[in-house]
C-alpha positions in Angstrom: 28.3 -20.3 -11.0 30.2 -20.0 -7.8 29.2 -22.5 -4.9 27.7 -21.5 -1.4 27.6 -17.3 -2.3 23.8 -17.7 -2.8 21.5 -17.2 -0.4 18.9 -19.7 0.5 15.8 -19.8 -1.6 12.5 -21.2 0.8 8.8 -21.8 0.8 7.4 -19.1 3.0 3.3 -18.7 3.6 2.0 -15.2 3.1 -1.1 -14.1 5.7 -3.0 -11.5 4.8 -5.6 -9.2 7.7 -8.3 -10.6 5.8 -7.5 -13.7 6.6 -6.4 -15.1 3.3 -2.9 -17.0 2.8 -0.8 -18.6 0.1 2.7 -19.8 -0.5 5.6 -18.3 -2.2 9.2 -18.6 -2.4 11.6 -15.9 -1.0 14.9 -15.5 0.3 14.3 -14.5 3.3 12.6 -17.2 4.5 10.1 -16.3 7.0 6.5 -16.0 7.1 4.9 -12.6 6.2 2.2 -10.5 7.1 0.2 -8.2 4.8 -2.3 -5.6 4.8 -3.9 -6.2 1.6 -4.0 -9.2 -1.0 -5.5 -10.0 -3.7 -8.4 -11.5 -2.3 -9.2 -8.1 -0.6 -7.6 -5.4 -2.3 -10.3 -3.3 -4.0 -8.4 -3.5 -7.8 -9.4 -7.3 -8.1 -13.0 -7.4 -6.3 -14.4 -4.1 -7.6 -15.6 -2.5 -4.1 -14.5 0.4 -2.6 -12.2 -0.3 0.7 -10.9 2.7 2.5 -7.2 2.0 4.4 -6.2 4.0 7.0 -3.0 3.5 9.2 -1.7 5.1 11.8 -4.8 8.1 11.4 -3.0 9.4 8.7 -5.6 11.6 7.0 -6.5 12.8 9.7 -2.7 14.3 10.6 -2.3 16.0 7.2 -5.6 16.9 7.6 -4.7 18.7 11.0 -1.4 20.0 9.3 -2.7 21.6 6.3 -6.3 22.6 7.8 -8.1 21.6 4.5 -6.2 24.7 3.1 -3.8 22.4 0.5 -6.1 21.3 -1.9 -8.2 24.8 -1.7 -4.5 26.6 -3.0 -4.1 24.5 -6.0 -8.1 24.7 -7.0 -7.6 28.7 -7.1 -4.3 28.8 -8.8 -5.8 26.3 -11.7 -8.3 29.0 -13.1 -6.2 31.9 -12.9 -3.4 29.9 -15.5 -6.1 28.8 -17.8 -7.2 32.3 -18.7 -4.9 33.4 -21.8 
């Protein structure tokens, strides 16, 4: 392997909104921030934890009216007649 073309290769500490943390290794070698970890996310613990950034339901929501899902629901039965 060539010498000094790789980059640096740290501990960093991962913080997570729940208030959880651990340590990794990256190259980028700063301290991150996440949303959701393994500690919270709803995969590992089992409950139901509803994410919402930025209101984004509620934007497609206003976009669409409720009219994008109701456009696929009545083009589904009209296929499956044959």
């Amino acid at each position: 392997m060539k010498d000094k073309i790789h980059p640096k290769y740290a501990e960093v500490t991962v913080t997570c909104a729940c208030g959880a943390s651990f340590k990794t290794r990256s190259t980028l070698c700063k301290d991150y921030q996440v949303d959701i970890c393994s500690v919270c996310h709803p995969f590992y613990t089992g409950k139901q934890k509803f994410v919402d950034t930025a209101g984004r339901v509620e934007k497609f929501q206003k976009k669409f009216g409720g009219q994008y899902f109701k456009k696929a629901e009545a083009a589904k039965p009209a296929a499956a007649k044959k």
